[in-house]
C-alpha positions as CSV (number, residue, x, y, z in Angstrom):
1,X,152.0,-85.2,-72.8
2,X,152.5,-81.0,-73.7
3,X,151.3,-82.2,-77.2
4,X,148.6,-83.5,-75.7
5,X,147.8,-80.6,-72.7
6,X,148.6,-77.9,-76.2
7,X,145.5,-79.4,-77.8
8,X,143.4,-79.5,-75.0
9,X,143.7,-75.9,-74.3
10,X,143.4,-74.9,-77.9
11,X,139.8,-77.2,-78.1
12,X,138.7,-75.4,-74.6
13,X,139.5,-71.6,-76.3
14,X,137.7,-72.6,-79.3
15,X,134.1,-74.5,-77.6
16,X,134.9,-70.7,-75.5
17,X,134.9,-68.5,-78.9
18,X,131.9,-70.8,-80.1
19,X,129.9,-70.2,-77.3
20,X,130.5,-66.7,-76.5
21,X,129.7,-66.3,-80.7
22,X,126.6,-67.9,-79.9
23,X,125.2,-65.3,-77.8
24,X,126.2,-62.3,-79.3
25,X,124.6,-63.9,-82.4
26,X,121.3,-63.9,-80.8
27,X,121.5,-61.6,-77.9
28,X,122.3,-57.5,-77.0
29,X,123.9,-56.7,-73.7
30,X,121.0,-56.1,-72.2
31,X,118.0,-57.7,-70.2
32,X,114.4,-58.2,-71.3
33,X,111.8,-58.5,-68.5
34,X,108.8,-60.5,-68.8
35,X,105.8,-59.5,-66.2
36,X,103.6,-62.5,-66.3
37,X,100.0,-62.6,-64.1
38,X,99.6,-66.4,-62.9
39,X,96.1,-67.0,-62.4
40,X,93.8,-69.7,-61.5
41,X,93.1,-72.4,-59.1
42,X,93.6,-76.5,-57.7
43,X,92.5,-77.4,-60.7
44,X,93.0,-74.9,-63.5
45,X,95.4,-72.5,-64.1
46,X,96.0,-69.3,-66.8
47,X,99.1,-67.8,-67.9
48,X,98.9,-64.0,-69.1
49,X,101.7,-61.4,-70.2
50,X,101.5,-58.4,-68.0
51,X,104.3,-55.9,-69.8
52,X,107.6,-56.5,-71.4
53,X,110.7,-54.4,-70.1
54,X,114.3,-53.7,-70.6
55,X,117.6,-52.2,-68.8
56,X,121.1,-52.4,-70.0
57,X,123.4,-55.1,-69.3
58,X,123.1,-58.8,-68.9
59,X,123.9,-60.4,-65.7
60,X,123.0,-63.8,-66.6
61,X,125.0,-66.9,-68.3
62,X,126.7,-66.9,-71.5
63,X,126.8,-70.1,-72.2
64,X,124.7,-73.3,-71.7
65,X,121.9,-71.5,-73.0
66,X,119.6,-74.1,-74.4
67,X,120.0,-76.2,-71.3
68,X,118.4,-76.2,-68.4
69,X,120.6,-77.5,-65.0
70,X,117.1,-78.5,-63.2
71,X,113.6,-78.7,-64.2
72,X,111.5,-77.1,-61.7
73,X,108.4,-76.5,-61.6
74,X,107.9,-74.3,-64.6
75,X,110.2,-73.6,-67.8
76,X,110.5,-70.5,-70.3
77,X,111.9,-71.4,-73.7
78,X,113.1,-68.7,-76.4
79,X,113.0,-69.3,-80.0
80,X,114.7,-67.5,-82.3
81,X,111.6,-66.9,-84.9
82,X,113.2,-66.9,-88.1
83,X,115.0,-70.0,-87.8
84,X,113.2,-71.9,-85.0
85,X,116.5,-72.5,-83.2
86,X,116.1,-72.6,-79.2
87,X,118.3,-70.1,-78.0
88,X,117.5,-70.1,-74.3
89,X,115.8,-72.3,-71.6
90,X,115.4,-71.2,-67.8
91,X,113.2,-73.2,-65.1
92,X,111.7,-71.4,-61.9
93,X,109.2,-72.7,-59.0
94,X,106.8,-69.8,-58.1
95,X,104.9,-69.0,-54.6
96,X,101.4,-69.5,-57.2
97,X,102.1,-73.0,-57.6
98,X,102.6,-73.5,-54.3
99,X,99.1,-72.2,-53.3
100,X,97.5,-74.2,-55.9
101,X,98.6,-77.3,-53.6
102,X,96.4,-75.6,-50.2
103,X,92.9,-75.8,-49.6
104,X,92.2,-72.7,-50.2
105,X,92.9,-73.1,-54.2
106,X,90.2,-75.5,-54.0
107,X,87.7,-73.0,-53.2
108,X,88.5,-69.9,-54.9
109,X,90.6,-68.4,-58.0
110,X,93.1,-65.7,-57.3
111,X,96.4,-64.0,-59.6
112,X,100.1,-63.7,-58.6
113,X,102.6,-61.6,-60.0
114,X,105.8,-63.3,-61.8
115,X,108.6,-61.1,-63.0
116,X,111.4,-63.3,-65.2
117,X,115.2,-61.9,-66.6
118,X,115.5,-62.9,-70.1
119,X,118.3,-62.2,-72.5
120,X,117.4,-59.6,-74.9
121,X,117.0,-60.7,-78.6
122,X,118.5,-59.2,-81.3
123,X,115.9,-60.6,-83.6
124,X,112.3,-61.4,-82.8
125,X,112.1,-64.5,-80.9
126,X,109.2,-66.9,-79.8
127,X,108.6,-67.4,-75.8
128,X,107.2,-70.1,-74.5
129,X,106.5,-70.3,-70.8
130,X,105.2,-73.5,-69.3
131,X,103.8,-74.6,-65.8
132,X,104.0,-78.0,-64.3
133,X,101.7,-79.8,-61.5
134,X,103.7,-82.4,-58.8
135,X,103.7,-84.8,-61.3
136,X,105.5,-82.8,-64.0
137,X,102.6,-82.7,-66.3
138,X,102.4,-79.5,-68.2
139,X,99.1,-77.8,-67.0
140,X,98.9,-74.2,-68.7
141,X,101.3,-73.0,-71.3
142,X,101.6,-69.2,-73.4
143,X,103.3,-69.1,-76.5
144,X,104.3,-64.9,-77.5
145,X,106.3,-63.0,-79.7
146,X,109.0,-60.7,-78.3
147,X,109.9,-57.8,-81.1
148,X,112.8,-56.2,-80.1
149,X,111.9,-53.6,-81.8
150,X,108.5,-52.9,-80.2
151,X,108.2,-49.0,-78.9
152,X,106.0,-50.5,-76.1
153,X,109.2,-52.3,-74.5
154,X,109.4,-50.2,-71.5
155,X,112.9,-48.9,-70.8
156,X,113.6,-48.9,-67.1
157,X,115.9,-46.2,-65.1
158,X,118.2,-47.1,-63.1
159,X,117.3,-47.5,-59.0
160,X,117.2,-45.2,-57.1
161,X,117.9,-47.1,-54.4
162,X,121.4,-47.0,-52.6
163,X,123.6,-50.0,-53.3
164,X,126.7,-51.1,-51.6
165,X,128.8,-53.8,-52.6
166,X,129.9,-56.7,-49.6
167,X,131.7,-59.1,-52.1
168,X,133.0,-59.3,-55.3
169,X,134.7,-62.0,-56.7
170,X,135.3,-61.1,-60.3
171,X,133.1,-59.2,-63.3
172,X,129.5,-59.3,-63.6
173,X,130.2,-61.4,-66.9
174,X,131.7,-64.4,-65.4
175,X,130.0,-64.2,-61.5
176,X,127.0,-64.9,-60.1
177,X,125.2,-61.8,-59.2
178,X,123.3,-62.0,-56.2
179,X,121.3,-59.0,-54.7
180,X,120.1,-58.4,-51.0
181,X,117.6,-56.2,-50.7
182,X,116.0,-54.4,-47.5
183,X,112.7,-54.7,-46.2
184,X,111.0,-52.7,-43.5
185,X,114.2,-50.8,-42.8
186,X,113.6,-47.4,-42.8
187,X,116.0,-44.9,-43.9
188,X,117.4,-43.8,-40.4
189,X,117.8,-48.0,-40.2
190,X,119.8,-48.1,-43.6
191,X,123.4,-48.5,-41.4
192,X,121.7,-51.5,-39.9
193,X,120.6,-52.9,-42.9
194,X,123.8,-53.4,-44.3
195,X,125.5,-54.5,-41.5
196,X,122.2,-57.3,-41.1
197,X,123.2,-57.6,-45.3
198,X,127.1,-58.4,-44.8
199,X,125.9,-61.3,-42.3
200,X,123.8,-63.0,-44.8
201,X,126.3,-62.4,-47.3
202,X,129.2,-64.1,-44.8
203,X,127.1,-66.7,-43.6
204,X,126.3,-68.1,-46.7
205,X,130.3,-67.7,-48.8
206,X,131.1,-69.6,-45.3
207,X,129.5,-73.0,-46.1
208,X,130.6,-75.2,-48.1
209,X,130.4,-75.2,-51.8
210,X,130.3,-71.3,-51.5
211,X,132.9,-71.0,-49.6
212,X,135.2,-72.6,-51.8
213,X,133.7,-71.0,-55.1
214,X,133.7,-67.4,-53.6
215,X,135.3,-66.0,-56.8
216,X,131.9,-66.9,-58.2
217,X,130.2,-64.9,-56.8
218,X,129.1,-61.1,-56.4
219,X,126.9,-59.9,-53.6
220,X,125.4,-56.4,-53.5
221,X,123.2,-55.0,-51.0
222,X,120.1,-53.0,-51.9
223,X,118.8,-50.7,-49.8
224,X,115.1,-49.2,-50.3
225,X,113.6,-46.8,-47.6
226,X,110.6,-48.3,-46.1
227,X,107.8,-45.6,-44.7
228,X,107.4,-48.2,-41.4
229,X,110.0,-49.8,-38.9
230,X,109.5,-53.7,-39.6
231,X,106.7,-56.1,-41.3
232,X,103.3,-57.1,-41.0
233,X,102.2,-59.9,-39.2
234,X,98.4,-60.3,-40.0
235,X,97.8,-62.4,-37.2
236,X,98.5,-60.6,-34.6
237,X,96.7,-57.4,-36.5
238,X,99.9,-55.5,-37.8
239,X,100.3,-53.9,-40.8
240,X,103.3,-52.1,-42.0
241,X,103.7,-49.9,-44.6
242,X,107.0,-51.3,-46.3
243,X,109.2,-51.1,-49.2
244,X,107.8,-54.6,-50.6
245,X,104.6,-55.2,-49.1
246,X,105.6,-58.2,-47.3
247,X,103.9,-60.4,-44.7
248,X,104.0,-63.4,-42.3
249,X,101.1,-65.9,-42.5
250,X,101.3,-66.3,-45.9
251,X,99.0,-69.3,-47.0
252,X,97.8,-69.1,-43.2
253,X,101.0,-70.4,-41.9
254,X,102.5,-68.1,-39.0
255,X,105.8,-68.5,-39.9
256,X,106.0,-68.3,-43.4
257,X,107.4,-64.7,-44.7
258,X,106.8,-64.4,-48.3
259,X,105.4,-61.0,-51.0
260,X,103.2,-61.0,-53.5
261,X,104.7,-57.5,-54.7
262,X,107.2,-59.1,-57.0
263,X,107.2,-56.5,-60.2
264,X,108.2,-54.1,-56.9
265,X,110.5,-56.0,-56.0
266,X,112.2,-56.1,-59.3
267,X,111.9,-52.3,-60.0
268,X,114.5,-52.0,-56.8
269,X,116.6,-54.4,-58.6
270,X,116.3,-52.1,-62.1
271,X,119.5,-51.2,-63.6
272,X,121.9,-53.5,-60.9
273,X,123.2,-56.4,-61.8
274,X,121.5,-59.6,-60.7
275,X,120.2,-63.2,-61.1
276,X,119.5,-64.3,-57.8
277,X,117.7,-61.9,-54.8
278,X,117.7,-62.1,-51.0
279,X,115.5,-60.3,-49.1
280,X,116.2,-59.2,-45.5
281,X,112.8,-58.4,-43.6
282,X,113.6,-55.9,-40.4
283,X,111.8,-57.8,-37.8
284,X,112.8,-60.8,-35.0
285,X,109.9,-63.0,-35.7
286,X,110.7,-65.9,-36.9
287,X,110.1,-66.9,-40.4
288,X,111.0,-67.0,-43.8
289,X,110.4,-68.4,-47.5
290,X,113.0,-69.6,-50.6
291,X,111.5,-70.6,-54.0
292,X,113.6,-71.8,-56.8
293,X,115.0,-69.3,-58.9
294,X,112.5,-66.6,-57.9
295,X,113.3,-65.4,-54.2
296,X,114.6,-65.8,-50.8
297,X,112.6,-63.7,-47.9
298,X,114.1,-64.1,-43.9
299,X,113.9,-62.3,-40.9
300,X,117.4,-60.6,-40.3
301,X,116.9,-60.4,-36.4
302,X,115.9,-63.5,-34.7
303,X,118.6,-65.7,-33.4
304,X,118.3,-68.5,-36.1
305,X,118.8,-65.6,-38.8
306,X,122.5,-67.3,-40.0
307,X,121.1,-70.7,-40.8
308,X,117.9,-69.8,-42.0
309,X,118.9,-67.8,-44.9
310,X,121.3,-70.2,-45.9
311,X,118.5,-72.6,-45.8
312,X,116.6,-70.4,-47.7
313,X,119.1,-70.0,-50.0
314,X,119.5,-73.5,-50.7
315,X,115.7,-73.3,-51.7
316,X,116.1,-70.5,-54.2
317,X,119.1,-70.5,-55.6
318,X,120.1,-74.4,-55.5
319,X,116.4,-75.6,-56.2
320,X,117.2,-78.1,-53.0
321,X,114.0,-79.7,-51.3
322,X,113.0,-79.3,-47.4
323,X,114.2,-82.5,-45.8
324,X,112.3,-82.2,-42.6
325,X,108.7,-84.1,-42.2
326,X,105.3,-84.1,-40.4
327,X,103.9,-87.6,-38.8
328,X,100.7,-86.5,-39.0
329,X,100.6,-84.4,-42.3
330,X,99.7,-85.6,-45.7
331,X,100.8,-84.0,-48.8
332,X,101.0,-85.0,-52.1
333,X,103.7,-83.1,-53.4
334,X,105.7,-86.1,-54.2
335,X,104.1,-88.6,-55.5
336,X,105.8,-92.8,-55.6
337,X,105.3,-92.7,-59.3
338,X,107.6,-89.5,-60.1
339,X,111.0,-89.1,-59.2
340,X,111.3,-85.1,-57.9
341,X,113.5,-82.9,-59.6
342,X,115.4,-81.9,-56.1
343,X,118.5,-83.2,-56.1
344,X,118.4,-84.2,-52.5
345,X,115.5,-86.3,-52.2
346,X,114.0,-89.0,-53.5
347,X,111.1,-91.5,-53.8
348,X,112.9,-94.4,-55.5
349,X,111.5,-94.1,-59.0
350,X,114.9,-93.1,-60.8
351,X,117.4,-93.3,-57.7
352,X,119.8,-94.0,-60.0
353,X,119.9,-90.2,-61.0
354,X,120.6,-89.1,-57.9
355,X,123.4,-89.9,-54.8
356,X,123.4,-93.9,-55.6
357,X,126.6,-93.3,-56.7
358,X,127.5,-91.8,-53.0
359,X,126.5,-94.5,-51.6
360,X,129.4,-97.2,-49.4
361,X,129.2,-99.7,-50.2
362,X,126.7,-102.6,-49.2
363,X,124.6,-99.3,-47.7
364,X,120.8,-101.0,-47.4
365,X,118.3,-99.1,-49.3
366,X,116.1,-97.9,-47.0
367,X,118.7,-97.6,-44.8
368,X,118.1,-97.7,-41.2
369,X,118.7,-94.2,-39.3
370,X,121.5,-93.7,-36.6
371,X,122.1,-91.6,-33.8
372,X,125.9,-91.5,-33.9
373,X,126.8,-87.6,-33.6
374,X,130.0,-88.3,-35.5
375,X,127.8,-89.5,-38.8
376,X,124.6,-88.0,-38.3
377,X,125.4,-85.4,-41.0
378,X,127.6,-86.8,-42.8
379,X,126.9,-90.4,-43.2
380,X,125.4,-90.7,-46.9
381,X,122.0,-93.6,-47.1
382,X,118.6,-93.4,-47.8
383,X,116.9,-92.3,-45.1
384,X,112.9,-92.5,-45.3
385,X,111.3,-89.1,-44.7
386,X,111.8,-85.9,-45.8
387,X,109.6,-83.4,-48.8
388,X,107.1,-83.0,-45.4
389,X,106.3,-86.6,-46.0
390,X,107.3,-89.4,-43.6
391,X,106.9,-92.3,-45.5
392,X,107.9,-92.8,-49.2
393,X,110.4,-89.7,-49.5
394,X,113.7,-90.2,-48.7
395,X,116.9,-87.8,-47.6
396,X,120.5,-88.7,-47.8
397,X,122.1,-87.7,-44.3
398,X,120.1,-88.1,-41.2
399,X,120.4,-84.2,-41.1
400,X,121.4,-81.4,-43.1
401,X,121.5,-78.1,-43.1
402,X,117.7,-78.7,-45.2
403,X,116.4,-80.4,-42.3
404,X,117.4,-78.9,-39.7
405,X,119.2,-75.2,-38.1
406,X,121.6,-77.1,-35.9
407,X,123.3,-78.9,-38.8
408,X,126.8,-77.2,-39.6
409,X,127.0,-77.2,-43.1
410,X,125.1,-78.4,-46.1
411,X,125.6,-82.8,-45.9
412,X,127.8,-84.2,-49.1
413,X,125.1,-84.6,-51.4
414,X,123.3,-81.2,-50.8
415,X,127.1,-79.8,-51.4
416,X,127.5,-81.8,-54.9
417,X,124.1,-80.9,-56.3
418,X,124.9,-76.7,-55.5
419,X,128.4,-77.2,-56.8
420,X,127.1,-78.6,-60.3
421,X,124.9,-75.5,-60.5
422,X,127.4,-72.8,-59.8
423,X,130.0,-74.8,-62.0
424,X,126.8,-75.0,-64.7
425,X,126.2,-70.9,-64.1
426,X,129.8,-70.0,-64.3
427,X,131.7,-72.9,-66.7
């Protein structure tokens, strides 16, 4: 048995030396920035390279770099160019491919800004940057070359911004790095700000996975002076002048809290270390937005703040699906024929890669919903409705902290699918 434990650790150290090898082969210690402009409509769409950037340090993983833990909606894929080898992958969903799915996009063409964190070559690499309709059909793709040394790489300062950390649980190296970042907090409200930022922070490291992973993670609070007191709400005719631009009634939906702004919102973040972003918005309306690997935007005062942003968060940083659904509204999203690539939900077509190993046994499939307060979140089925869609889309608890605020905590499959993530971040 200690013969056997000995070569087990000596194997673990050496795939460790190997893959830590790997990136300093390939990449500096710092981060590359790629602006991209998204631009288009329902039915075509455009990819265009806005500027490259740069800042020291790399807050991102080490390891795992030519895998990707979910697909998302859109992937970027580096090559290095002299020998073809794919030394990184990354997937993201973005607030333009959510348009494209409104009426609106069937009427006109518009742009949206798209800010990614790359590794920085050493050598020149080949990027390749892909977006993907509901069906996961590739509809535009880019193909550019990133020379490391190109003068034109614009090297950022740091912030100016001040920072505070609320939790660290270890170096930047081998933690997640997660920023919160003010909006519409002026700078006489900066005290409030991070007292609004160190509830996020605590609400979210108290459910579970994070609260059991909190040596994971690092949080850092952000904290840019906006000229106005709150956001705008262009409904009800407000406009504030704030430190991201944000609004309410994004797509014309009253609720939903979301900027365009994003290369602003990234030049807060120059210089700090980060991979994932949470953005407070000084106001009590309620609202908010989470997009995979790109943002999460809530309202820090209403009285649902708490679970919101942990929903949210479960949008951007775990790539989870909404569970919740509309009688009377018809999306198509997810379509029978395509299994999504949220963990928790599903339409049938490859069940098998998600919780159908969580099920008990004999469990029906569609299983029929209960009322029983003592399994209603954590009884694991296959409940029909859920991706806005109440037929053909399926959840796994009858509710969740994805479905609705009431739910405690996370239910056992929306726990397992964030738990492989930070394990795949951080392992």
């Amino acid at each position: 048995m200690k013969r056997i434990s000995i070569l087990f650790t000596m194997w673990l150290t050496a795939i460790t030396l190997l893959t830590a090898q790997d990136f300093n082969t390939y990449f500096a210690d710092k981060t590359l920035r790629v602006d991209y402009t998204f631009a288009g409509n329902a039915k075509q769409q455009a990819i265009f390279v806005n500027e490259l950037l740069q800042f020291p340090q790399w807050a991102g993983r080490r390891h795992h770099l030519s895998e990707l833990p979910l697909i998302g909606n859109g992937e970027i894929c580096m090559k290095d160019l002299a020998s073809g080898k794919t030394i990184y992958r990354t997937s993201f969903s973005t607030l333009f491919q959510e348009w494209q799915g409104q009426e609106e996009a069937t009427r006109i063409s518009k742009a949206f800004e798209n800010t990614f964190l790359l590794p920085f070559p050493k050598q020149k690499a080949e990027i390749t940057i892909c977006l993907r309709d509901f069906k996961q059909n590739i509809t535009s793709q880019l193909t550019h070359i990133v020379d490391p040394n190109d003068i034109l790489i614009h090297q950022l300062n740091k912030t100016e911004a001040p920072t505070r950390y609320l939790h660290q649980g270890g170096s930047t190296e081998d933690c997640i790095d997660v920023a919160i970042v003010a909006e519409g907090y002026t700078e006489q409200e900066r005290e409030l700000f991070y007292k609004d930022a160190e509830t996020a922070c605590q609400a979210i490291l108290s459910h579970a996975p994070f609260c059991n992973m909190k040596n994971r993670f690092n949080f850092i609070a952000v904290a840019p002076a906006s000229e106005d007191s709150g956001v705008s709400i262009p409904g009800q005719g407000v406009w504030k002048r704030t430190a991201l631009s944000s609004n309410f009634d994004t797509f014309y939906s009253a609720r939903y809290l979301t900027t365009g702004h994003v290369k602003d919102l990234h030049n807060v973040l120059a210089g700090i270390p980060y991979e994932h972003i949470v953005v407070l918005a000084n106001t009590d309306t309620y609202g908010g937005g989470g997009i995979y690997n790109f943002y999460t935007l809530t309202t820090a005062h209403h009285p649902d703040f708490k679970p919101v942003v942990v929903h949210e968060f479960g949008h951007s940083f775990g790539g989870l699906a909404d569970e919740y659904y509309y009688d009377d509204q018809y999306t198509n999203m997810y379509s029978s024929d395509v299994e999504p690539w949220e963990q928790n939900i599903t339409t049938l077509k490859d069940f098998d890669s998600k919780w159908k190993d969580m099920l008990p046994q004999g469990t029906p499939i569609p299983t029929p919903p209960t009322t029983d307060k003592d399994k209603i979140f954590t009884q694991v089925g296959v409940y029909e409705g859920a991706g806005y869609c109440s037929k053909g889309v399926y959840r796994s608890t009858p509710e969740c902290r994805m479905k609705i605020n009431e739910a405690p905590a996370f239910c056992p499959v929306c726990q397992r699918a964030i738990e492989r993530l930070i394990r795949f971040y951080t392992e």
